[in-house]
VOPAGU-823866 format. One line per 8 residues: number of its first residue (from 0); their letters; for each residue x, y, z of C-alpha. Coordinates in steps of 0.5 Angstrom, whole numbers. Last residue first. Layout:
# residues N
NUM) a) X Y Z; ...
END
This chain:
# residues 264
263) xxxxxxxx) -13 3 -59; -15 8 -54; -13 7 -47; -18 3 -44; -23 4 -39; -25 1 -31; -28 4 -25; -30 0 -19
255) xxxxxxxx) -34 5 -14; -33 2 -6; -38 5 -4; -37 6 3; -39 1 8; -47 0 11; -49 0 18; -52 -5 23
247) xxxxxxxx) -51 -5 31; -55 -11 33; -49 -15 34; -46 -11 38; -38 -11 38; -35 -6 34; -42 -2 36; -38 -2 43
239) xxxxxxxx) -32 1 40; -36 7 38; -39 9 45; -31 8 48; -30 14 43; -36 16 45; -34 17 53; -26 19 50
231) xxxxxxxx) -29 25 47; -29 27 40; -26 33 35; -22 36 42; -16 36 37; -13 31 41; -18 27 41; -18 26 34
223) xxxxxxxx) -11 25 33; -11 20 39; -16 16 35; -14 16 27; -10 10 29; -16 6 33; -21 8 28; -17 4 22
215) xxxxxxxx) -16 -1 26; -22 -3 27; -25 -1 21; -20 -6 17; -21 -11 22; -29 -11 22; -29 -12 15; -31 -19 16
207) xxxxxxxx) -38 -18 19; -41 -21 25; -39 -16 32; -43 -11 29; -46 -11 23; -43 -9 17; -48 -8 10; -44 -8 5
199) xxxxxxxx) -43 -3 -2; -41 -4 -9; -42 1 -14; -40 -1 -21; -37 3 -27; -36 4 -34; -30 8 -39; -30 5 -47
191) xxxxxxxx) -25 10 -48; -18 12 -42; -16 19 -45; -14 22 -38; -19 26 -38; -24 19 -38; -21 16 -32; -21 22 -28
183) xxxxxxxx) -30 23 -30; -30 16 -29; -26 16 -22; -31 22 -20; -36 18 -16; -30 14 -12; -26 20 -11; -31 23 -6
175) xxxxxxxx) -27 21 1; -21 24 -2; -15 23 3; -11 29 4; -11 30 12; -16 35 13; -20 30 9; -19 24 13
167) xxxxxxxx) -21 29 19; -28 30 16; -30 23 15; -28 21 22; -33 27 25; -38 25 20; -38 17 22; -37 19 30
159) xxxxxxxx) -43 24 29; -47 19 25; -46 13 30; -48 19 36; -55 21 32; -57 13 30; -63 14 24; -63 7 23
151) xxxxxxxx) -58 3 18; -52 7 21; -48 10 15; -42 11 10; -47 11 3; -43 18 1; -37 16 3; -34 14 -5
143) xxxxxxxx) -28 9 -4; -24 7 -8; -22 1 -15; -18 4 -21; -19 -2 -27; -15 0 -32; -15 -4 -40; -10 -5 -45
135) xxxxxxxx) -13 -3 -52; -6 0 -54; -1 -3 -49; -2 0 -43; 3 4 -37; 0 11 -40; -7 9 -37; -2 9 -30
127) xxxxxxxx) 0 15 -30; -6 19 -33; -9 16 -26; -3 17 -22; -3 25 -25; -11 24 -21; -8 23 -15; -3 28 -15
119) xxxxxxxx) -3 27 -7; -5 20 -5; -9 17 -1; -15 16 -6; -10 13 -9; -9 6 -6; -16 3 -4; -15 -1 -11
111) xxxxxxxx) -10 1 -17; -10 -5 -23; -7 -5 -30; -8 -10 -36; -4 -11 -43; 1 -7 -40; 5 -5 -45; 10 -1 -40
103) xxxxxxxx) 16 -1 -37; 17 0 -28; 13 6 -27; 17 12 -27; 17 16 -19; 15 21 -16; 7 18 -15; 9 12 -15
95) xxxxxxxx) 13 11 -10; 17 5 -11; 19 -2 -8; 18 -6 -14; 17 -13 -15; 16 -18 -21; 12 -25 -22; 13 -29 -27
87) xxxxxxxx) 18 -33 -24; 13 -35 -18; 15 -37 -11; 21 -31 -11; 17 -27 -13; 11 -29 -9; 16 -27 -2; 16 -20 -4
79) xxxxxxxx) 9 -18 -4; 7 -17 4; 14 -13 5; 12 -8 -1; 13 -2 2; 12 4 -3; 8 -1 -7; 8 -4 -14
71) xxxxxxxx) 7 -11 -17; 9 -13 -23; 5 -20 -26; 9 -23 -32; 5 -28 -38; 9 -33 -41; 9 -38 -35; 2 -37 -33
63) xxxxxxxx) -3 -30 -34; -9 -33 -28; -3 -36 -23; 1 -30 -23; -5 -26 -23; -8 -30 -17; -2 -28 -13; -2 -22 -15
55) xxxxxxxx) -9 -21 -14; -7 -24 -6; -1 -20 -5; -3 -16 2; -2 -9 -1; -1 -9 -9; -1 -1 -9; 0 -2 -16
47) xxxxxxxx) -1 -8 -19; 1 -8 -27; -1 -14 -31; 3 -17 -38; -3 -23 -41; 0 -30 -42; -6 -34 -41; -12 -29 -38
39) xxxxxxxx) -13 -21 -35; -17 -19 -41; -21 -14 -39; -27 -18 -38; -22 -21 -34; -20 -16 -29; -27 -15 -28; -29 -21 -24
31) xxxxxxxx) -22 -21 -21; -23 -14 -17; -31 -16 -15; -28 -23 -12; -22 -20 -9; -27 -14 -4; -29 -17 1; -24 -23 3
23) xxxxxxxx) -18 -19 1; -20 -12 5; -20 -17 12; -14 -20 9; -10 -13 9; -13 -12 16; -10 -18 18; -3 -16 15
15) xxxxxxxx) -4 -9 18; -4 -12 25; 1 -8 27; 3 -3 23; 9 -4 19; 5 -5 12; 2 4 13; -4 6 16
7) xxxxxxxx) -4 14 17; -3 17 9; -3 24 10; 3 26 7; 3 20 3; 4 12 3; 3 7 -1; 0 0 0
END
């Protein structure tokens, strides 16, 4: 996963592995679909940018063969460097992709997911990594888009927590509508034949699979909230409650799957 100015989680935190798992299991299913149908298959050259935990390039080593190559991307690329050395085709970078050239070009398929909401420049990233296809290659950026983030029933601590944690990700950087506009990015960076799908979970407490990810995330932005007198320690403990009841239920973020071409 990359990292920026504002970026508050990164692979040597403890307990990122989990967390990376936890976004793994959620979201893998959608990312491989869509990978597909945009060409990721025998032979085929594919680019993970912000390649996290490891498991798309895993499975795209396994997916692309022996006369494919997989190139895996992260400023901290600790998860991903082990595949390299269990699959041939499978190259790692360590590369801030937002100073740095990516490593070749004539990708038959590129991939970005939770990664660049984070990062400043975000939409020169985009236009960088259209630029990395082949002609008629294909892009899929995956982020989120806040605007479904909420409590099931009308909730007004839950949706205070919930505002109170979106604004301060936004004072530090991170875009939390970049998920609606990743069509309009993609299409200004010259990408055709641009589409998109929303998905959004429903999370209840003390039972869904993401809860690992919205743990973590909450617990690191913590001290940082309290100390600038956004949240109080009694409904920071309120919070992690609803972590563990089972009859708290509330919806994720969009998580908004872009994809287009570069022109042929």
């Amino acid at each position: 996963m990359q990292t920026s100015p504002g970026y508050m989680l990164s692979n040597a935190d403890q307990g990122e592995r989990r967390r990376l798992a936890a976004i793994e299991a959620a979201y893998d299913p959608g990312s491989r679909r869509h990978l597909t149908a945009l060409g990721v298959g025998h032979g085929a050259r594919v680019l993970i940018a912000g390649a996290g935990g490891g498991s798309l390039v895993r499975w795209a080593a396994e997916t692309v063969g022996l006369t494919g190559e997989v190139v895996a991307v992260d400023i901290d690329p600790r998860f991903v460097e082990p595949l390299a050395a269990q699959y041939p085709n499978v190259r790692v970078f360590r590369q801030d992709i937002v100073t740095e050239d990516l490593p070749g070009g004539g990708y038959d398929a590129a991939h970005a997911r939770l990664l660049l909401g984070h990062l400043p420049r975000r939409e020169e990233v985009v236009a960088k990594l259209g630029a990395a296809l082949r002609p008629g290659g294909g892009l899929l950026v995956e982020d989120f888009d806040f605007g479904s983030y909420g409590p099931a029933e009308a909730n007004e601590a839950a949706a205070k927590a919930i505002a109170t944690v979106a604004a301060f990700v936004r004072s530090i950087g991170f875009d939390t509508s970049f998920g609606r506009r990743l069509p309009g990015v993609m299409r200004r960076a010259g990408l055709v034949d641009v589409d998109a799908e929303g998905l959004v979970l429903t999370l209840r407490g003390a039972t869904f699979p993401l809860e690992p990810m919205y743990r973590q995330t909450f617990d690191k932005l913590l001290p940082a909230l309290i100390a600038a007198g956004q949240m109080t320690e009694q409904e920071a403990a309120d919070v992690h409650a609803r972590f563990d009841d089972p009859e708290h239920d509330m919806c994720t973020q969009t998580l908004m799957s872009v994809w287009g071409r570069r022109p042929a």
